[in-house]
Short mmCIF file of the C-alpha atoms (twelve columns), coordinates in Angstrom:
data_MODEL
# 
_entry.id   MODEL 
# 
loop_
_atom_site.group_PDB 
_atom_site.id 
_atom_site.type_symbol 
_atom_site.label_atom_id 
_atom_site.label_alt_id 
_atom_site.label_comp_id 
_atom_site.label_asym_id 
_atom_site.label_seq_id 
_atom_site.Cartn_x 
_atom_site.Cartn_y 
_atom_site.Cartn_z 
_atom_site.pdbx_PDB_model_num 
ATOM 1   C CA . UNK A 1   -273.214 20.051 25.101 1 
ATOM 2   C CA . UNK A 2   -271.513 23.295 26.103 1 
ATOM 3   C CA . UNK A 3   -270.424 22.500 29.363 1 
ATOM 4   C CA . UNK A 4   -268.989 19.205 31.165 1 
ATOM 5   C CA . UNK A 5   -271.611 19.529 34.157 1 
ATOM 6   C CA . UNK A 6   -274.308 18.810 31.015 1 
ATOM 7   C CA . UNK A 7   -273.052 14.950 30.561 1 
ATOM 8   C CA . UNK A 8   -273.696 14.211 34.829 1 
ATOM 9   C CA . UNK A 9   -273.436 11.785 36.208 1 
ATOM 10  C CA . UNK A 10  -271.110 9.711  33.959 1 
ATOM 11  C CA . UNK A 11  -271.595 6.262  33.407 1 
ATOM 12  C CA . UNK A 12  -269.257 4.451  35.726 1 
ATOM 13  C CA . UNK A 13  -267.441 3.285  32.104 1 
ATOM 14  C CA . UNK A 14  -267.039 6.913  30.768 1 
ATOM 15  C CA . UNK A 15  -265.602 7.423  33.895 1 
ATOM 16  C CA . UNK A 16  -262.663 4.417  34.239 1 
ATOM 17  C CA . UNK A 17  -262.209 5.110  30.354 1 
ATOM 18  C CA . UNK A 18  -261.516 8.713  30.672 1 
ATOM 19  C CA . UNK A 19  -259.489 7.955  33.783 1 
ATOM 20  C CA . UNK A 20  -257.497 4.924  31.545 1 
ATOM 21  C CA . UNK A 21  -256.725 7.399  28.931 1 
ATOM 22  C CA . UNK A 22  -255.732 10.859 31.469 1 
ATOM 23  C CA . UNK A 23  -251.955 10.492 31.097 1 
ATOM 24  C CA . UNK A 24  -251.421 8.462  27.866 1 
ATOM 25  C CA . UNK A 25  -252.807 7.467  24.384 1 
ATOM 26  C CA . UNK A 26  -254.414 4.075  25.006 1 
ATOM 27  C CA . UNK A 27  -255.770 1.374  22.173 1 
ATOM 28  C CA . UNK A 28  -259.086 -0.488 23.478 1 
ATOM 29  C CA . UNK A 29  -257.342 -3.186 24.504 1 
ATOM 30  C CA . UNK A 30  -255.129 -1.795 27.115 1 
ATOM 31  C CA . UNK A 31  -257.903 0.757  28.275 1 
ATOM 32  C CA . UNK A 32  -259.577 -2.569 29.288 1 
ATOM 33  C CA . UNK A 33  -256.707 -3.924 30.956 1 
ATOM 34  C CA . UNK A 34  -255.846 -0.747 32.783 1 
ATOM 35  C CA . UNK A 35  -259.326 -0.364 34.164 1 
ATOM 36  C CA . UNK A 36  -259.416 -4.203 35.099 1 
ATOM 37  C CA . UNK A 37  -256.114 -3.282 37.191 1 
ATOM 38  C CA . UNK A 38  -257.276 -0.208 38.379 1 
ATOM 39  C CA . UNK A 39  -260.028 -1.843 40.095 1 
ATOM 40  C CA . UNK A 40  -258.741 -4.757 41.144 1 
ATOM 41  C CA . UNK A 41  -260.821 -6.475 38.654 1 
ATOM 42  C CA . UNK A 42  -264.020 -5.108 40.370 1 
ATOM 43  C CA . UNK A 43  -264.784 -3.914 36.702 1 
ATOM 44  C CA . UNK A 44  -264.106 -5.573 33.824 1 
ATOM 45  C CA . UNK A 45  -265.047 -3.894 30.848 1 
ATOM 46  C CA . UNK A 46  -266.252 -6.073 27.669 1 
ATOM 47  C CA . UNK A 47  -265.412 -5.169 24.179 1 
ATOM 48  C CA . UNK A 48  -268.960 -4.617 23.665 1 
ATOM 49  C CA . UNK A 49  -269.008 -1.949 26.486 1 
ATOM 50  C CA . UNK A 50  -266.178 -0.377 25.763 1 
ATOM 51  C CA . UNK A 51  -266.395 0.297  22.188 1 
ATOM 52  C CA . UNK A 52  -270.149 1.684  22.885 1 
ATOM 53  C CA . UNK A 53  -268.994 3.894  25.075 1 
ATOM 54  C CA . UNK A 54  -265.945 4.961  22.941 1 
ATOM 55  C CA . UNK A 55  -268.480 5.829  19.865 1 
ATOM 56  C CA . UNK A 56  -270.588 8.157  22.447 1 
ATOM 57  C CA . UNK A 57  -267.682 9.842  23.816 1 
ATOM 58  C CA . UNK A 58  -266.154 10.385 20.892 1 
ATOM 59  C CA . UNK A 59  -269.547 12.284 19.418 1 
ATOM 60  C CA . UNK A 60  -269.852 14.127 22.507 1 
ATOM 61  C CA . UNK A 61  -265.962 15.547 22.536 1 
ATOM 62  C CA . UNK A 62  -264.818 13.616 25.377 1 
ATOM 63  C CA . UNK A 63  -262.081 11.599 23.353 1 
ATOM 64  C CA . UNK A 64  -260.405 11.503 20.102 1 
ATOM 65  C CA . UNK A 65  -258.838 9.117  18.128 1 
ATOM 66  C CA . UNK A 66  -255.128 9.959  17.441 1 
ATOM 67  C CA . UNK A 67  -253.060 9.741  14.138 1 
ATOM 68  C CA . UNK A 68  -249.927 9.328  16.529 1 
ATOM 69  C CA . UNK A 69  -248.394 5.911  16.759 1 
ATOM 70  C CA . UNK A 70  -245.845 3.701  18.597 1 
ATOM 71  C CA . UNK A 71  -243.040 2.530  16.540 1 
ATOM 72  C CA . UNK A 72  -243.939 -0.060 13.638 1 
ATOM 73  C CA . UNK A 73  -242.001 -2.964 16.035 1 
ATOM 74  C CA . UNK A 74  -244.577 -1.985 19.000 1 
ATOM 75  C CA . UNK A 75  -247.647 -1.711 17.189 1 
ATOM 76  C CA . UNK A 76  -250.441 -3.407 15.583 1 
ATOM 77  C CA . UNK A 77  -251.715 -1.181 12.686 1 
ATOM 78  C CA . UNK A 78  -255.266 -2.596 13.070 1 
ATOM 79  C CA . UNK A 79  -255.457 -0.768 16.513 1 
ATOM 80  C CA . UNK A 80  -256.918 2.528  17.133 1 
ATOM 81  C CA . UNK A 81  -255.578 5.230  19.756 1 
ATOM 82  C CA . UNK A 82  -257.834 6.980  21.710 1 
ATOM 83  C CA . UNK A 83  -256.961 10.578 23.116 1 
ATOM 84  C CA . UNK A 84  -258.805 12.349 25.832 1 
ATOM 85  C CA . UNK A 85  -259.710 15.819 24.964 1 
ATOM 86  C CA . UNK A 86  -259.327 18.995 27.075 1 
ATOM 87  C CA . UNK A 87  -263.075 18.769 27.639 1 
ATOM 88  C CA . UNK A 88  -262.760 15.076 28.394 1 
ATOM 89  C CA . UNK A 89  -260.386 16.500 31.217 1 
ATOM 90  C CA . UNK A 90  -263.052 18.933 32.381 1 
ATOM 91  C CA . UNK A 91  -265.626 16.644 32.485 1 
ATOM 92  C CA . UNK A 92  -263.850 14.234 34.720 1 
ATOM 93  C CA . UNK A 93  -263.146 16.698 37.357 1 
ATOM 94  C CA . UNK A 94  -266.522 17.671 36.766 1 
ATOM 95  C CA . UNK A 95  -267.592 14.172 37.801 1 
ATOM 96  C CA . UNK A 96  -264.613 13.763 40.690 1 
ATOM 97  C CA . UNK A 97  -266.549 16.874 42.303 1 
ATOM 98  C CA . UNK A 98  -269.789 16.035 42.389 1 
ATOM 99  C CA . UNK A 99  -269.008 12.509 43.544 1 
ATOM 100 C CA . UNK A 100 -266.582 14.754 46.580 1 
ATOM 101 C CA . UNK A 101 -269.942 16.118 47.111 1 
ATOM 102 C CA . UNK A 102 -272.218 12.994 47.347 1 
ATOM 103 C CA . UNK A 103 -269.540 11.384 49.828 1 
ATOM 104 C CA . UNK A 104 -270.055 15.075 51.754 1 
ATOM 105 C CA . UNK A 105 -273.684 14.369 52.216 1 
ATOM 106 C CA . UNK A 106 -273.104 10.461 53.115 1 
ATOM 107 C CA . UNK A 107 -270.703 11.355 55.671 1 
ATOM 108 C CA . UNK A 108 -272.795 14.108 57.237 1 
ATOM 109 C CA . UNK A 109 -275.896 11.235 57.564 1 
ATOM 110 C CA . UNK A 110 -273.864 8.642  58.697 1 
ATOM 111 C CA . UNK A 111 -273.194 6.394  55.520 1 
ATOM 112 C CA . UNK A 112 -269.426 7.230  54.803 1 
ATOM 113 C CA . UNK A 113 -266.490 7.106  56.928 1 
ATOM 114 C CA . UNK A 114 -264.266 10.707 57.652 1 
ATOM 115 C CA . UNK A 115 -265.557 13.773 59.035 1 
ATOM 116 C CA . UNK A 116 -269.059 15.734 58.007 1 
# 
């Protein structure tokens, strides 16, 4: 994969995870809990999901899995950190634009609220 437009359209869990981990190091379990209160709880990611999903998007360069920790008293050393990457970045606003364009063409047929 050379460029971000290559791994569209994410799946809507790439999506919330990459979103969970934009401004901060996150372990799995509190990438769960941020996308469950993101969404309101629309989405609730299992472990099953979510560590998939973490496997593929580590292989494909969208996240990495950070050395850096929280302080012994804070942490559990069985958890794992996960990092998003600069291309991580760049394929999320990949995705954020062509879903700006899909509500574009909704809104010009009628589907979607706003102006054409």
């Amino acid at each position: 994969m050379d460029k971000p437009e290559d791994l569209l359209p994410l799946p809507s869990a790439t999506f919330h995870i990459l979103m969970a981990v934009a401004d901060e190091d996150r372990h799995g379990y509190a990438i769960i809990q941020d996308v469950a209160a993101r969404t309101g709880g629309r989405l609730k990611l299992s472990a099953g999901t979510l560590y998939r999903s973490i496997q593929r998007m580590l292989e494909q360069g969208l996240l990495v899995e950070t050395q850096e920790r929280p302080a012994p008293e804070l942490d559990d050393e069985r958890r794992r950190y996960y990092r998003i990457t600069p291309f991580g970045a760049a394929t999320a606003r990949a995705e954020v634009t062509r879903l700006n364009q899909l509500v574009k063409l909704a809104r010009a047929r009628g589907f979607a609220p706003g102006r054409a």
